[in-house]
C-alpha positions as CSV (number, residue, x, y, z in Angstrom):
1,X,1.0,-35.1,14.3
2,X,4.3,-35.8,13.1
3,X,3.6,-35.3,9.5
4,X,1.8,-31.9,10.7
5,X,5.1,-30.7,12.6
6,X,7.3,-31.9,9.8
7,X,5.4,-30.7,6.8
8,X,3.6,-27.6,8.1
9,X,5.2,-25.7,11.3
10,X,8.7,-25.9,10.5
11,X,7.8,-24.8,6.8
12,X,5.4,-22.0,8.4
13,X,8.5,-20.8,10.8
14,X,10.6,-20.4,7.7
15,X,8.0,-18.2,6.7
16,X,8.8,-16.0,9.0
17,X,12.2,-16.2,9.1
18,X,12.3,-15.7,5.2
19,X,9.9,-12.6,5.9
20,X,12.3,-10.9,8.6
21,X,15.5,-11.3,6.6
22,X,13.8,-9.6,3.9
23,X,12.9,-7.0,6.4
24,X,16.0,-6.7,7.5
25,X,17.1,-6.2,4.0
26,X,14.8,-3.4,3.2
27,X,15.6,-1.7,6.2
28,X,19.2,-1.6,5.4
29,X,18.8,-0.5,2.6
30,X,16.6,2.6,3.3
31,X,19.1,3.2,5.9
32,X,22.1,3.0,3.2
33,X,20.4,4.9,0.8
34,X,20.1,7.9,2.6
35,X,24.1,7.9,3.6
36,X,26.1,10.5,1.9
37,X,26.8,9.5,-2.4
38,X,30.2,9.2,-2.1
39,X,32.5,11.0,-4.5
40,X,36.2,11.9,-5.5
41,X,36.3,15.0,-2.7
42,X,35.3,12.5,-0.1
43,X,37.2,10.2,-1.2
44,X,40.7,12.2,-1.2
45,X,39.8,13.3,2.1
46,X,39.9,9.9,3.6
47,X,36.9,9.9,6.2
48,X,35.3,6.4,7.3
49,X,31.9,6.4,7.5
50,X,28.9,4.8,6.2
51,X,28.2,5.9,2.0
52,X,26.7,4.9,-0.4
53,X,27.8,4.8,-4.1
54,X,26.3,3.5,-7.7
55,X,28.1,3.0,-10.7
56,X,28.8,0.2,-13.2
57,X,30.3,-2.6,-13.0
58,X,33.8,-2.8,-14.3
59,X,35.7,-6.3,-12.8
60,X,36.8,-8.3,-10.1
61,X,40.2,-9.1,-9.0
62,X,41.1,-12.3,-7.9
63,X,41.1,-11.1,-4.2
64,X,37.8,-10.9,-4.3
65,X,37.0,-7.0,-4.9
66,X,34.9,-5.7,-7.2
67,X,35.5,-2.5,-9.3
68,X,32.7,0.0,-9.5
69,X,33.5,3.0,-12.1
70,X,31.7,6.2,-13.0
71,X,32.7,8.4,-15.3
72,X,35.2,10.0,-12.8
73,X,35.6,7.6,-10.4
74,X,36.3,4.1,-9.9
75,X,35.9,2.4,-6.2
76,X,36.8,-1.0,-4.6
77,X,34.4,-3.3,-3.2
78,X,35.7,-6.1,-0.9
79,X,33.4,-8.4,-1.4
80,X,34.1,-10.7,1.6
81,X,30.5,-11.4,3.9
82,X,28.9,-8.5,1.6
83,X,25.2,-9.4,0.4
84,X,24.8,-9.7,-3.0
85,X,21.3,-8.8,-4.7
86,X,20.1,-9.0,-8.2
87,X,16.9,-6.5,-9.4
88,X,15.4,-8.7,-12.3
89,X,13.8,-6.5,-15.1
90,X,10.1,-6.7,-15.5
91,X,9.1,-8.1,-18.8
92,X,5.9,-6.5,-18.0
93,X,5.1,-3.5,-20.4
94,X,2.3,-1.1,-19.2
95,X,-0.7,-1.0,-20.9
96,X,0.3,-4.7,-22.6
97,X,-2.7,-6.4,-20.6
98,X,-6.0,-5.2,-22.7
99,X,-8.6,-3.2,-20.8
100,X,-6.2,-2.8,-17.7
101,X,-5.8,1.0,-17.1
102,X,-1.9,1.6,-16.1
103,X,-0.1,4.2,-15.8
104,X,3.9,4.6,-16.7
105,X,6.6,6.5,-15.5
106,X,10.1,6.3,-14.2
107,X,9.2,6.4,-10.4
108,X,5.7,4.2,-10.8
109,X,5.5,1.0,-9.3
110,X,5.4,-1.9,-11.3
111,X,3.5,-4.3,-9.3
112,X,4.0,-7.3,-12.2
113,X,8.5,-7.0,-11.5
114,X,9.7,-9.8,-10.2
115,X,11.1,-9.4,-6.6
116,X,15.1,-8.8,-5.8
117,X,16.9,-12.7,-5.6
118,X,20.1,-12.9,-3.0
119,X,23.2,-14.9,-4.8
120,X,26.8,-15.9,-3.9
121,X,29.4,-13.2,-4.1
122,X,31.4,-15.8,-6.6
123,X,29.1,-15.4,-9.5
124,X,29.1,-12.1,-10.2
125,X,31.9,-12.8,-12.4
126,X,29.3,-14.1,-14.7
127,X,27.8,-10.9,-14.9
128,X,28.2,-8.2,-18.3
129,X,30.6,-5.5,-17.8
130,X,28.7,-2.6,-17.5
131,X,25.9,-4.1,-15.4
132,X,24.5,-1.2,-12.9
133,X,25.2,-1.2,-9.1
134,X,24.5,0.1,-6.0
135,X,26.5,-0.3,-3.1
136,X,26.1,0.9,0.1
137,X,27.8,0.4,3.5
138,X,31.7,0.8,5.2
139,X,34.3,2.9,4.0
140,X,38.4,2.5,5.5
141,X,41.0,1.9,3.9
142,X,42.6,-1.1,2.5
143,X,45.7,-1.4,1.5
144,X,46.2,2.2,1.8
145,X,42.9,2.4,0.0
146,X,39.5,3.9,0.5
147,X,37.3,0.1,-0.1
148,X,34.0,-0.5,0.6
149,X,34.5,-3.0,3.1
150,X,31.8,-5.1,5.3
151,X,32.4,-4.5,9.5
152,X,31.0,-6.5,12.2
153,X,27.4,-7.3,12.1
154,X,27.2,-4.5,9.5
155,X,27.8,-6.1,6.1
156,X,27.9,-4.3,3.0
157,X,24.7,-4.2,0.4
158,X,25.5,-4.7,-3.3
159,X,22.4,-5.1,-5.5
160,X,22.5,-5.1,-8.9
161,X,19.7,-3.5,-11.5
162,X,18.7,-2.5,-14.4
163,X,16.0,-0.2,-13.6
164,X,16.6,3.6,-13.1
165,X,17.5,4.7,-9.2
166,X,14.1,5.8,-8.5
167,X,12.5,2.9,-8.9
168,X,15.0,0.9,-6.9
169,X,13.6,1.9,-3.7
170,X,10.2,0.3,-5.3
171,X,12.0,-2.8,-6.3
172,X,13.9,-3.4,-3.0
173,X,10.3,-3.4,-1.0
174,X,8.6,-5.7,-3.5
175,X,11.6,-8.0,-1.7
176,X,8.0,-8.8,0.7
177,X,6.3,-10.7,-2.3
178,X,6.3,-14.1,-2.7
179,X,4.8,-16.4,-4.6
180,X,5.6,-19.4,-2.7
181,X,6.4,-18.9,0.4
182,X,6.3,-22.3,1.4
183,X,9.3,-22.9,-0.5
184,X,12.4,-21.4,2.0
185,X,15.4,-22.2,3.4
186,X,14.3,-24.8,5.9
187,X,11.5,-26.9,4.0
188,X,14.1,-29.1,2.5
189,X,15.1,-30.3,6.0
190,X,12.0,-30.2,6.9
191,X,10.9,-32.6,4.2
192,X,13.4,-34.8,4.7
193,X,13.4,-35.0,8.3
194,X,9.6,-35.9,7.8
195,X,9.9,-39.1,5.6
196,X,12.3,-40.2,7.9
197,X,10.6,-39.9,10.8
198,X,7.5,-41.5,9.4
199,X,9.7,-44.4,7.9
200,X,11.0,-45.1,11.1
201,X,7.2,-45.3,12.8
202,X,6.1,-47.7,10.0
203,X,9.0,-49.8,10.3
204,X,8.9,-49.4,14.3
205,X,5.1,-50.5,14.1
206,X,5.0,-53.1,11.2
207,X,5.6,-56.3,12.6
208,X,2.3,-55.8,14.7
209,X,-0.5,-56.4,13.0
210,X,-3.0,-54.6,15.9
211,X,-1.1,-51.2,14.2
212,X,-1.7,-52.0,10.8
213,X,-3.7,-49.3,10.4
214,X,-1.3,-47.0,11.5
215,X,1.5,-48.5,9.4
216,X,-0.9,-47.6,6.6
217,X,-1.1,-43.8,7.7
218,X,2.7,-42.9,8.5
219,X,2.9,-44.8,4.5
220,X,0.3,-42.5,3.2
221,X,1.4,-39.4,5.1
222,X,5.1,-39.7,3.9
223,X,3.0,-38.2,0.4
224,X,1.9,-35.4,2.7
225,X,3.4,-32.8,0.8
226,X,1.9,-33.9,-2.2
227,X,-1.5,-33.6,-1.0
228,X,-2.6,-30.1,-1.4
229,X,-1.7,-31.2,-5.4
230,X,-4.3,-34.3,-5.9
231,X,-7.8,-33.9,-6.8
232,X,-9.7,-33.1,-5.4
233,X,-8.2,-30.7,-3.0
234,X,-6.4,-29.4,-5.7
235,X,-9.5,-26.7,-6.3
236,X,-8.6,-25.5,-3.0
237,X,-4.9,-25.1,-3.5
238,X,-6.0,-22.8,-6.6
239,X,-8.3,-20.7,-4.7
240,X,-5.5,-20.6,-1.6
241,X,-3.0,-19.6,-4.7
242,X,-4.7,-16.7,-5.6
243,X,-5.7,-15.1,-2.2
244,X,-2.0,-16.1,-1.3
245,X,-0.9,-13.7,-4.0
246,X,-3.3,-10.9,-3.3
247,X,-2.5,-11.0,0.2
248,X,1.1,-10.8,-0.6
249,X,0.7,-7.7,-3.3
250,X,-1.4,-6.0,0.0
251,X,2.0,-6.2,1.8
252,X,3.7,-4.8,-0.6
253,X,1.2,-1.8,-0.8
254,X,1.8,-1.5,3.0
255,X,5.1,-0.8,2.9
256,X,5.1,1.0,-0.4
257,X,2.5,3.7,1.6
258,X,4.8,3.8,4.5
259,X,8.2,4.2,2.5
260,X,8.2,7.7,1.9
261,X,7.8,8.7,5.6
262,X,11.4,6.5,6.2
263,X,12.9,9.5,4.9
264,X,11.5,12.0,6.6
265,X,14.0,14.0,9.0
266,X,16.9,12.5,6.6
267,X,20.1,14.5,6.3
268,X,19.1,14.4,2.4
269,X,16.4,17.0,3.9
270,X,18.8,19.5,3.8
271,X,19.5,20.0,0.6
272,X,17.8,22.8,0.3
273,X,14.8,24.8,2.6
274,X,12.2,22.1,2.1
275,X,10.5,19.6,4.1
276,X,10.0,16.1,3.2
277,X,6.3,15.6,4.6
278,X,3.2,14.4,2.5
279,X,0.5,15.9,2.3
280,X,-3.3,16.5,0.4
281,X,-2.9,18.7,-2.4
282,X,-5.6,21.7,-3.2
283,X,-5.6,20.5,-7.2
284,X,-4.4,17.2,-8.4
285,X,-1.4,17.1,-10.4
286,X,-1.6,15.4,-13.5
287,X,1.8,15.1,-14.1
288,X,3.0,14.1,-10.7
289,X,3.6,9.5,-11.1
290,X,1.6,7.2,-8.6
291,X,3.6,5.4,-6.0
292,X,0.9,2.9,-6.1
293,X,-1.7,1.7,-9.0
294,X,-4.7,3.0,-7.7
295,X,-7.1,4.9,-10.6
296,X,-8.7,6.9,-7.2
297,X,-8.1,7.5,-3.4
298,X,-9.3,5.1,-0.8
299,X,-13.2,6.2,0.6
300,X,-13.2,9.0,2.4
301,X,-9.7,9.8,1.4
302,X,-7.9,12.8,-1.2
303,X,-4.4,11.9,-3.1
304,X,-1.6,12.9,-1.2
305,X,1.9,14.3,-2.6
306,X,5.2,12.9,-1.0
307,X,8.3,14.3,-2.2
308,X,10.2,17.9,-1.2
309,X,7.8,21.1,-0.8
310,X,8.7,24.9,-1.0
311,X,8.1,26.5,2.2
312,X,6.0,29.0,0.8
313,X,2.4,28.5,1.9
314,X,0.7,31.2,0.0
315,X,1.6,29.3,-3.1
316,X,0.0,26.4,-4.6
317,X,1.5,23.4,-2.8
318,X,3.8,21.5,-5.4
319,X,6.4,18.5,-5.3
320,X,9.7,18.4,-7.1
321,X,11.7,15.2,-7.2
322,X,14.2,15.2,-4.2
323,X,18.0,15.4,-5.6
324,X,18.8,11.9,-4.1
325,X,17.9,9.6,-6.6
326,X,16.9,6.7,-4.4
327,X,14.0,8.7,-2.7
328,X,10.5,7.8,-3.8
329,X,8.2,11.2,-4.7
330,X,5.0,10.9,-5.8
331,X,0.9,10.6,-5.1
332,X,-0.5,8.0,-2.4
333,X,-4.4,7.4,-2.6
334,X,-4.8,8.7,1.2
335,X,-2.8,9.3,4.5
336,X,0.0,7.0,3.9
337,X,-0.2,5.4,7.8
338,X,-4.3,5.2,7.2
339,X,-3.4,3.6,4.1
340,X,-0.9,1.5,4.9
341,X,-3.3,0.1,7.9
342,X,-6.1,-0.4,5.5
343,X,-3.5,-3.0,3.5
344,X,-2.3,-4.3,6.1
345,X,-5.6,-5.7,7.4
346,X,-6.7,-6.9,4.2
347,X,-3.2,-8.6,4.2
348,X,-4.0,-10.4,7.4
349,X,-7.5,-11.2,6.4
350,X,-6.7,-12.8,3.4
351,X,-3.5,-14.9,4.4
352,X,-5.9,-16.2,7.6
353,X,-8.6,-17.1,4.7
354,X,-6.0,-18.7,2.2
355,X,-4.4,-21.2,4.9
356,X,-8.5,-22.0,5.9
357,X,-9.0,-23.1,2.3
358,X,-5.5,-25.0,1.9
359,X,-6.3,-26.4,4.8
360,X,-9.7,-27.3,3.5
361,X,-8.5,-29.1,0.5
362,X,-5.8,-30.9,2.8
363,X,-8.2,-32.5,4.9
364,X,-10.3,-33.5,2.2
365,X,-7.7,-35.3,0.6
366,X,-6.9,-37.0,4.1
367,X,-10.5,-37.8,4.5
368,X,-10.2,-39.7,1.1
369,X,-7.1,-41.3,2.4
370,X,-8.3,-42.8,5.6
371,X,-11.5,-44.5,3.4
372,X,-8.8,-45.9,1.5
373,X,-6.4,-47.1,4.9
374,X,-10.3,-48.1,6.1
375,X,-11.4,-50.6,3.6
376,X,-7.9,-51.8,2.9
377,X,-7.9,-53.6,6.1
């Protein structure tokens, strides 16, 4: 039982508190996204408020501000409590993998990218001049300046890419796919709290030889962690490895479905007389890119448009790209909330079915263990 709560729930309730910080980070970010772009006129005009802004990256000054430049404009980033992001690019090509049927385009989701990786503020130093960034968050002045400064419990959201804007917004929800996500911020403690704690029950119960067997199981469960990767529960960890990673790629189909309805109602809905809404189109657009890889809707289901529609009826309905870059447009197989439903329980189903078959292998191993303790004696 102790190896159990040191090994396994406090590594399982990092899950889930690595899962809601990335949540929170995808929020904010769909929040900040869909702030005013700030520019020079707001920026002579000295208003504080909530922007958003992307350039490249130009420097940073020793008091700990970065420079973002455009070709017009170059802004201050205090840096202080800001959250820092990197957007890896894929080194998956479409169409490399042979017989896979993909489809390419600047706003189509790239399920093979690696997810976005949080870093200290301090190393972006290392980074190429030049390197793309958005930033999103506070503006007041500094100095007698207009900085993009973090404010309490709202703290600014730098992420650096090298992907175009519309794909971002893809990028920043694949934030929910892990492939380990036993791996977080707490199962180092966790770990070490564990051998300790079993160290202490072999040493407490050594000396007594009616608990030998006992001393031989706090021994053999200070491996614990190591079990799911001996034979031969190791064919289990495999299996649980790859319905881990489908499950995870479900959740990120989820709430790739349900992004496009974030920003619906937006003030970016006001750019001109259309309505963000999606909807089932009367002839499938050939030229319009998938927000997710599927060849053909879910049963029962027609390809829906997302993006900004005219509000003439008569016509053929149609989608243009909204003018804010960092909105997703595109064609969802189905309803995106009946689709988004759909992945979520096949999320749920298959994360319930991969800790059954880890769990599996686990107690197989511990089966083979206790023989061992068992004729040892």
């Amino acid at each position: 039982m102790v190896a159990v709560f040191w090994y396994a729930l406090i590594p399982l309730a990092g899950i889930f508190i690595s899962r809601n910080r990335w949540r929170v980070f995808r929020e904010r970010f769909v929040h900040l996204s869909g702030m005013p772009m700030l520019d020079y006129a707001m920026l002579r005009q000295n208003l504080d408020g909530e922007y958003c802004f992307t350039g490249s990256f130009e420097s940073i000054t020793e008091n700990n501000t970065l420079w973002i430049k455009t070709d017009n404009l170059t802004v201050p980033v205090f840096l202080k409590d800001a959250r820092t992001y990197m957007l890896p690019l894929s080194g998956h090509k479409h169409g490399s993998s042979a017989g896979e049927k993909t489809y390419f385009d600047e706003n189509d989701f790239d399920v093979n990218a690696p997810a976005p990786r949080r870093f200290t503020w301090n190393k972006i130093s290392s980074l190429t001049a030049g390197a793309k960034v958005f930033i999103g968050g506070t503006v007041k002045p500094v100095n007698g300046r207009q900085t993009f400064t973090s404010s309490k419990g709202l703290p600014l959201l730098v992420i650096f890419y090298e992907c175009s804007e519309r794909m971002l917004s893809a990028g920043v929800v694949r934030a929910g796919k892990y492939s380990v996500e036993y791996w977080n911020t707490v199962t180092p403690y966790s770990l070490i709290g564990g051998v300790f704690s079993l160290i202490s029950i072999a040493q407490i119960f050594y000396a007594r030889p009616v608990y030998r067997a006992t001393v031989l199981s706090a021994i053999v469960a200070i491996f614990g962690p190591l079990f799911p990767l001996l034979p031969p529960g190791l064919i289990f960890t495999l299996a649980y490895r790859q319905l881990w990673l489908r499950a995870c790629l479900y959740r990120v189909f989820r709430d790739v479905a349900l992004l496009p309805l974030k920003y619906s109602g937006s003030r970016n809905s006001a750019e001109n007389p259309a309505v963000y809404d999606c909807r089932a189109p009367a002839v499938l657009p050939v030229k319009i890119p998938r927000l997710l890889p599927a060849d053909k809707p879910e049963k029962n289901e027609v390809w829906h448009m997302a993006g900004f529609f005219g509000e003439d009826q008569a016509r053929e309905p149609s989608v243009d790209a909204p003018s804010n870059p960092f909105i997703p447009y595109g064609l969802l197989p189905g309803r995106p909330k009946v689709i988004s439903r759909l992945y979520n329980r096949k999320a749920v189903f298959l994360e319930i079915f991969a800790w059954i078959v880890l769990a599996a292998g686990i107690a197989l191993n511990v089966f083979f263990a206790e023989l061992l303790i068992y004729f040892t004696q």
